[in-house]
matplotlib code that plots the C-alpha trace (Angstrom):
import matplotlib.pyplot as plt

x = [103.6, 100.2, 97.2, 95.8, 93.3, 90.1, 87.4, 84.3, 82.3, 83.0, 81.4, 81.3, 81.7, 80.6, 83.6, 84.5, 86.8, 89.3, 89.1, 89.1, 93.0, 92.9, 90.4, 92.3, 95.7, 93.7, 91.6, 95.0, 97.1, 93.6, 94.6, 91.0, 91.0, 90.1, 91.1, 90.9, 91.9, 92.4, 88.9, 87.7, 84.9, 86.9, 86.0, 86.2, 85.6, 83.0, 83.2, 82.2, 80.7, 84.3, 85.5, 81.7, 82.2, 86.0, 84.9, 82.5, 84.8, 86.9, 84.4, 83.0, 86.1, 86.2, 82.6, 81.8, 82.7, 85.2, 83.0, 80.3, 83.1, 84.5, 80.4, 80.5, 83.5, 82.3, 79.2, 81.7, 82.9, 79.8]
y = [123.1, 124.4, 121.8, 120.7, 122.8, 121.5, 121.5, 123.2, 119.9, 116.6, 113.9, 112.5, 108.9, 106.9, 104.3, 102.6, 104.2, 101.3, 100.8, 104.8, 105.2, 102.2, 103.5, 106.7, 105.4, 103.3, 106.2, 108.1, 105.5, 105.8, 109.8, 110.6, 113.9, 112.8, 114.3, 112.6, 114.3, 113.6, 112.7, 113.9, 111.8, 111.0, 113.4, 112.7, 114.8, 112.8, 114.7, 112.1, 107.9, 106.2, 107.9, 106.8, 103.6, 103.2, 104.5, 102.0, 99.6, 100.4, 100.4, 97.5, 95.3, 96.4, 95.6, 92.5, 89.0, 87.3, 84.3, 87.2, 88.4, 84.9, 84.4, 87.6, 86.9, 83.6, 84.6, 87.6, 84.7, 82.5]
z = [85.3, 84.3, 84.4, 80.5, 79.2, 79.6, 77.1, 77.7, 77.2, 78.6, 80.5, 84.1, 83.6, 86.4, 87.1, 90.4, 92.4, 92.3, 88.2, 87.2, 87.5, 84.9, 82.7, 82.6, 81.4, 78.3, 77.6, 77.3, 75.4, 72.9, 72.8, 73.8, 76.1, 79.8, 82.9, 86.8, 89.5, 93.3, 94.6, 91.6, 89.4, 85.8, 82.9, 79.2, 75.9, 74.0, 70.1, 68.4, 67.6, 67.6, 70.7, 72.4, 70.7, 72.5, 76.0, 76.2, 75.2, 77.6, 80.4, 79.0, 79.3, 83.4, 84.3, 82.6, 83.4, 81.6, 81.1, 78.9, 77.0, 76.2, 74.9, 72.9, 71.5, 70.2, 69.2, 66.7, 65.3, 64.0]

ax = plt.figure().add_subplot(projection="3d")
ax.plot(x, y, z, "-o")
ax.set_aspect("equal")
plt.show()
């Protein structure tokens, strides 16, 4: 089976070692082009605002305490 073809740009995006698998399957459930390979820093194709917008979403949800998201989430709602 050949490997994806890869697009010319993309992005290292620094992610813990432990969370990057994680990050990964979301980013690919969100159909946003990434790619992370064995030993291999995670790479995504960043084309445009929304898919910037969902990475760090995504990254966001992994590195922030539940008790700030519980705060931003409340402060959504005033």
């Amino acid at each position: 089976m050949k490997p994806p073809i890869q697009p010319e740009v993309s992005e290292i995006v620094e992610v813990n070692w432990a969370d990057r698998w994680q990050v990964y399957h979301r980013l690919q459930e969100l159909a946003i082009p990434c790619w992370c390979d064995t030993n291999q820093p995670l790479r995504v194709h960043i084309d445009d605002a929304l898919t910037a917008v969902q990475l760090w979403s995504v990254l966001r949800q992994l590195t922030t305490s539940r008790q700030d998201l519980v705060c931003w989430l409340e402060r959504c709602f005033r």
